[in-house]
C-alpha positions in Angstrom: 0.0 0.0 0.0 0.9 3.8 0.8 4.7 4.6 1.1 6.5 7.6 2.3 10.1 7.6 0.4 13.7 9.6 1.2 13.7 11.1 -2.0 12.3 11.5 -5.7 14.3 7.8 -6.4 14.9 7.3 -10.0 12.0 4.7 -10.0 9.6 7.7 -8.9 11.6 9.7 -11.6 10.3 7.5 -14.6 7.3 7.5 -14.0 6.6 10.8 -13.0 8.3 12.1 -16.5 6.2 9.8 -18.6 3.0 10.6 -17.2 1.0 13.2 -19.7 -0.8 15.3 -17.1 -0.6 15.8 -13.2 -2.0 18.3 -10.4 -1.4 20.8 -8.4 -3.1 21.5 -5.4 -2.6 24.8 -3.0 -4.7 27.2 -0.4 -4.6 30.6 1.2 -4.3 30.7 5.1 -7.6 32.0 5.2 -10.1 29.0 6.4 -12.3 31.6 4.0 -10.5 31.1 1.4 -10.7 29.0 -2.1 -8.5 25.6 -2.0 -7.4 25.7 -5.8 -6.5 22.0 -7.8 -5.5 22.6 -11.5 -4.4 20.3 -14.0 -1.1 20.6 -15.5 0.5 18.7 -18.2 2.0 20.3 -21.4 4.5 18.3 -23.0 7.9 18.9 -22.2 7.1 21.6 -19.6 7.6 19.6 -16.5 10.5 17.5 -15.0 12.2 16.2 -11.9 15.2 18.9 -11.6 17.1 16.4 -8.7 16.1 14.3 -5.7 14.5 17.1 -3.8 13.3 19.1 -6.7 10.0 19.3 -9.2 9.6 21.9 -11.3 7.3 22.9 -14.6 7.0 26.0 -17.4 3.8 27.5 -15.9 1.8 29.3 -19.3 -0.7 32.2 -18.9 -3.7 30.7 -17.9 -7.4 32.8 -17.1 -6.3 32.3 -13.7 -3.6 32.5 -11.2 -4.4 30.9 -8.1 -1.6 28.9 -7.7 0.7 31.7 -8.2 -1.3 33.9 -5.2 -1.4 30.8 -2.5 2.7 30.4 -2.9 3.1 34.3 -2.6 1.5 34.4 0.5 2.6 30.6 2.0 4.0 28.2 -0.4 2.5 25.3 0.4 1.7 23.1 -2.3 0.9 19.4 -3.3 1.8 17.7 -7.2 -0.2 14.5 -7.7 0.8 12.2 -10.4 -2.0 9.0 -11.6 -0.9 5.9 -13.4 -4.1 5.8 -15.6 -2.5 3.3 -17.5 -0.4 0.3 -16.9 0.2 -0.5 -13.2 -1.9 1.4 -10.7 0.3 4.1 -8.5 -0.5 7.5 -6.8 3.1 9.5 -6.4 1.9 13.2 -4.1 5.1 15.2 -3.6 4.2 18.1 -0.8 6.7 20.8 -0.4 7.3 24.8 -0.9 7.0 26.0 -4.0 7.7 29.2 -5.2 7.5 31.6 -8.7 10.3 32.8 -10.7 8.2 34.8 -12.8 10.0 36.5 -16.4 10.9 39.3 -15.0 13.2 37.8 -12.5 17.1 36.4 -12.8 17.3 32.9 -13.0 14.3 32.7 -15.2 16.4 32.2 -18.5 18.4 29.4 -17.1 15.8 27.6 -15.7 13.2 27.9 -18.7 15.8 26.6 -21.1 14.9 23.0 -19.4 11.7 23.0 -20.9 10.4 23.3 -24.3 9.7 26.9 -24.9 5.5 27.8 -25.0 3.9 31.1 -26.2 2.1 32.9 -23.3 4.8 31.5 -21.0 5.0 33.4 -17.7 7.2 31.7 -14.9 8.9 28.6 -14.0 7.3 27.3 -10.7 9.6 24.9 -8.7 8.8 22.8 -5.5 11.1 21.8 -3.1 10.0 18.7 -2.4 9.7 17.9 1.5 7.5 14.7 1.5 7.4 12.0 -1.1 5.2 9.6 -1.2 3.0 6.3 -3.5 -0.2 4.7 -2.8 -2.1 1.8 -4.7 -4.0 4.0 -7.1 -6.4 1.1 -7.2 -9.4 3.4 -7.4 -7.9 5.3 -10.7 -9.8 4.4 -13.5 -7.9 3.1 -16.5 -7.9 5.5 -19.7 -6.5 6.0 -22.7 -4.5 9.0 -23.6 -5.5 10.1 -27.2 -3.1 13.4 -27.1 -2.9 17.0 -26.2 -5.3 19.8 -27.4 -3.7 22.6 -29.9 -5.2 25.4 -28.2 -3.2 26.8 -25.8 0.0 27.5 -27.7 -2.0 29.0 -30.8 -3.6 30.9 -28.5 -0.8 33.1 -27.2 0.7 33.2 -29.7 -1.6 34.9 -31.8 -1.3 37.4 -29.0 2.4 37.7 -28.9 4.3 38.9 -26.2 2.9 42.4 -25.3 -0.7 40.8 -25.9 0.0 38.2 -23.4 1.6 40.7 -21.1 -2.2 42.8 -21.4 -4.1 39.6 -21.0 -2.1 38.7 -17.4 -2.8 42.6 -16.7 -6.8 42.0 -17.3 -6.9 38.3 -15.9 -4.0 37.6 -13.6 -3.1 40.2 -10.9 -5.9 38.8 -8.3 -6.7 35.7 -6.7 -10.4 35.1 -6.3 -10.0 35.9 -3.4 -8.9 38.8 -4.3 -4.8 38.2 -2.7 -2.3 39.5 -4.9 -1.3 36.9 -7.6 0.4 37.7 -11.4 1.1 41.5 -11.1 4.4 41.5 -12.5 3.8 42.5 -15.9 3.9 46.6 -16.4 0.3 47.8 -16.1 1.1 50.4 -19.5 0.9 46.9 -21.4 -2.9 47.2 -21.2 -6.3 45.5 -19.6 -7.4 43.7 -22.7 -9.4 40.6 -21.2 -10.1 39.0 -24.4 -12.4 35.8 -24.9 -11.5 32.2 -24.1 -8.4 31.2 -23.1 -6.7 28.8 -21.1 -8.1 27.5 -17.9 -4.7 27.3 -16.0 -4.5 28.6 -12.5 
C-alpha cells in the first residue's frame, strides 16, 4: 500500500516524467479562502530537476491561483495518476515558489523546458514529503493526445498581448490576494475571450 520515500528515487523519476498530465493543489491561510487543484501537463514543460526538486514551465492561464497561494505561503501538493499500466499514486508536498519572467534565473531555468507562447514563470517545488499509494481506485484511460489550443492561442497574441491579457486576468486571486502583477500595467487590460483555464 501507501509509502513515504527519502527522496524523488529514479524509480519515482520514470514514471513521474512519462506521465502526460498531473496536479497541483494549493490554499490561502484564510479557512475563507478558495482551495485551488489545477491540471497541468503540457509536453515537455515539466521535469524532476534532482532528488529534492520538481519543477514545470507554468503558461498564462485565465487564472492564477496557484501563483497567489505560494506568494502568501507556499504550500503546495503535485499529484501524479498511473491511468494506464500499473496502478500508482506518487503526491510530492513541499514549498514552491515563482520565478516569474521578470526575474534572474528565469532564462536558465526555462531553457529546461520546451519553450510555450504565453509563458510566464517557472514554478519549482522543493520537495519535503514523497510519497505512493495503490492507485487502485484510478480508473484506467486512454490518452488520445494534447489539445492545440493553448500554444495557438498566445501566440496569436504575442508577447505584449499576453503581457495585457495577465494585466486583465491575472493580478488577483479570487480571493482577491495579490497573484500575477508583474507584468507593467502600460501593457494594457485587454481581457479577451477564451483562453486557457490554467490557475
Amino acid at each position: 500500500m501507501g509509502k513515504v520515500h527519502e527522496s524523488i528515487n529514479q524509480k519515482l523519476r520514470t514514471f513521474i516524467e512519462r506521465q502526460p498530465l498531473f496536479f497541483v493543489a494549493t490554499a490561502p491561510l484564510s479557512a475563507g479562502g478558495h482551495v485551488n487543484v489545477s491540471p497541468r501537463g503540457l509536453p515537455g514543460t515539466f521535469a524532476v530537476l534532482d532528488e529534492r526538486t520538481f519543477a514545470w514551465l507554468d503558461v498564462t492561464g485565465s487564472g492564477s491561483e496557484t501563483i497567489a497561494h505560494l506568494r502568501e505561503n507556499g504550500r503546495i501538493t503535485v499529484m501524479f495518476c498511473a491511468f494506464d499500466g500499473p496502478p500508482n499514486i506518487v503526491r510530492l508536498h513541499g514549498r514552491g515558489r515563482t520565478v516569474t519572467r521578470y526575474d534572474d534565473g528565469f532564462t536558465q531555468l526555462a531553457a529546461r523546458f520546451e519553450q510555450q507562447p504565453g509563458t510566464r514563470a517557472v514554478i519549482v517545488v522543493d520537495v519535503e514529503r514523497v510519497s505512493d499509494s495503490c492507485g487502485w481506485g484510478v480508473p484506467l484511460m486512454s490518452f488520445e493526445g494534447h489539445r492545440e489550443l493553448l500554444g495557438p492561442f498566445f501566440e496569436r497574441k504575442g508577447d505584449d498581448g499576453s503581457a495585457a491579457y495577465r494585466v486583465g486576468k491575472n493580478r488577483r486571486s479570487i480571493d482577491g490576494m495579490p497573484a500575477y502583477d508583474y507584468d507593467p500595467v502600460g501593457t494594457g487590460t485587454e481581457t479577451g475571450a477564451g483562453a486557457a483555464g490554467s490557475a
